[in-house]
C-alpha positions as CSV (number, residue, x, y, z in Angstrom):
1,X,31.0,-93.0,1.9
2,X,34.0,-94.5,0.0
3,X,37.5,-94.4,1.1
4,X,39.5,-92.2,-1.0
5,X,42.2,-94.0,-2.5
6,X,44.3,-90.9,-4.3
7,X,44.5,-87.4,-4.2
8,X,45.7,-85.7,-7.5
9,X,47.7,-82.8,-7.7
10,X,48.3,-80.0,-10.7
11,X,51.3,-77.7,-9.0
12,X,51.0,-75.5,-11.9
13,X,47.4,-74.8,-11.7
14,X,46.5,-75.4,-7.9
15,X,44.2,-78.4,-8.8
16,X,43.6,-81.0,-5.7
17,X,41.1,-83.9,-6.5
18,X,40.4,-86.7,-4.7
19,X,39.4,-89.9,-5.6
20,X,38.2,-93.6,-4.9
21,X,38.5,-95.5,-7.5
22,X,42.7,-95.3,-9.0
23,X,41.2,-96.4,-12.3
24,X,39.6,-92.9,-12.4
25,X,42.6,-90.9,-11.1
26,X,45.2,-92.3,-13.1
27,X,42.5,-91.1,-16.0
28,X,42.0,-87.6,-14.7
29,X,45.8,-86.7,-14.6
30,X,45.9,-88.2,-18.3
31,X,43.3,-86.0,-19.3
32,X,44.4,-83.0,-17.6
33,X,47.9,-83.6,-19.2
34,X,46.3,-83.4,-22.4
35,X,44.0,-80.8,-22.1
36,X,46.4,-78.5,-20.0
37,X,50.0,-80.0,-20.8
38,X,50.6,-79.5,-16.8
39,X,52.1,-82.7,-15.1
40,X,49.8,-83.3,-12.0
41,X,50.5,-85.9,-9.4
42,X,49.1,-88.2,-7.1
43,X,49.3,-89.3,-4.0
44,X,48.3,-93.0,-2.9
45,X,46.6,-93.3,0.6
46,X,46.6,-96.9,0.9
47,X,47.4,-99.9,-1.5
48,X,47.0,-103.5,0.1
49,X,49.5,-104.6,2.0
50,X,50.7,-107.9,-0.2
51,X,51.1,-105.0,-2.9
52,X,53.1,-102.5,-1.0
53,X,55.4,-105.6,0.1
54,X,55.8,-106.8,-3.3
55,X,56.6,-103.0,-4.5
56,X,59.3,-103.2,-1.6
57,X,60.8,-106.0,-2.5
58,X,60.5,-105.5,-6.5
59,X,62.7,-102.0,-5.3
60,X,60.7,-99.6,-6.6
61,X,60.3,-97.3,-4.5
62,X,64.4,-96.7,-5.0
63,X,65.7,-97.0,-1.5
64,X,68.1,-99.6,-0.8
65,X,67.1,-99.9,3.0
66,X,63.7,-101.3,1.7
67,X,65.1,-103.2,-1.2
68,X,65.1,-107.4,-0.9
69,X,67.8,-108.2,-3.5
70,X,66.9,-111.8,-2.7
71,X,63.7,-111.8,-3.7
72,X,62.1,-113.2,-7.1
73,X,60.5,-109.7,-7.0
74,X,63.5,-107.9,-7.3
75,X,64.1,-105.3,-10.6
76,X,67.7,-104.1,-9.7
């Protein structure tokens, strides 16, 4: 069986998918927003870890604490 990668969420309509592929999530939500106008959501169980360091250090996820303004990586 494959690992899910994301689950997708529609507040508005009580819609929870999940999925292994992000490819195919990051379609569903596109399609739901254009068949429904709802904004669902996901939720990502587990990216690689050289690609949640370099979203750390890039500062995306907002928080300073996890931010390295030294880095080439960095968006500030």
């Amino acid at each position: 069986m494959a690992e899910k990668r994301a689950t997708v969420t529609c507040p508005e309509c009580d819609l929870t998918e999940t999925f292994d592929k992000l490819a195919t999530a990051r379609e569903f939500i596109e399609t739901h927003r254009t068949e429904t106008g709802h904004d669902a959501t996901w939720e990502l169980h587990r990216l690689a870890p050289g690609v949640e360091r370099a979203g750390e250090e890039a500062g995306v996820c907002g928080r300073p604490a996890c931010t390295t303004e030294d880095s080439p990586l960095y968006q500030g």
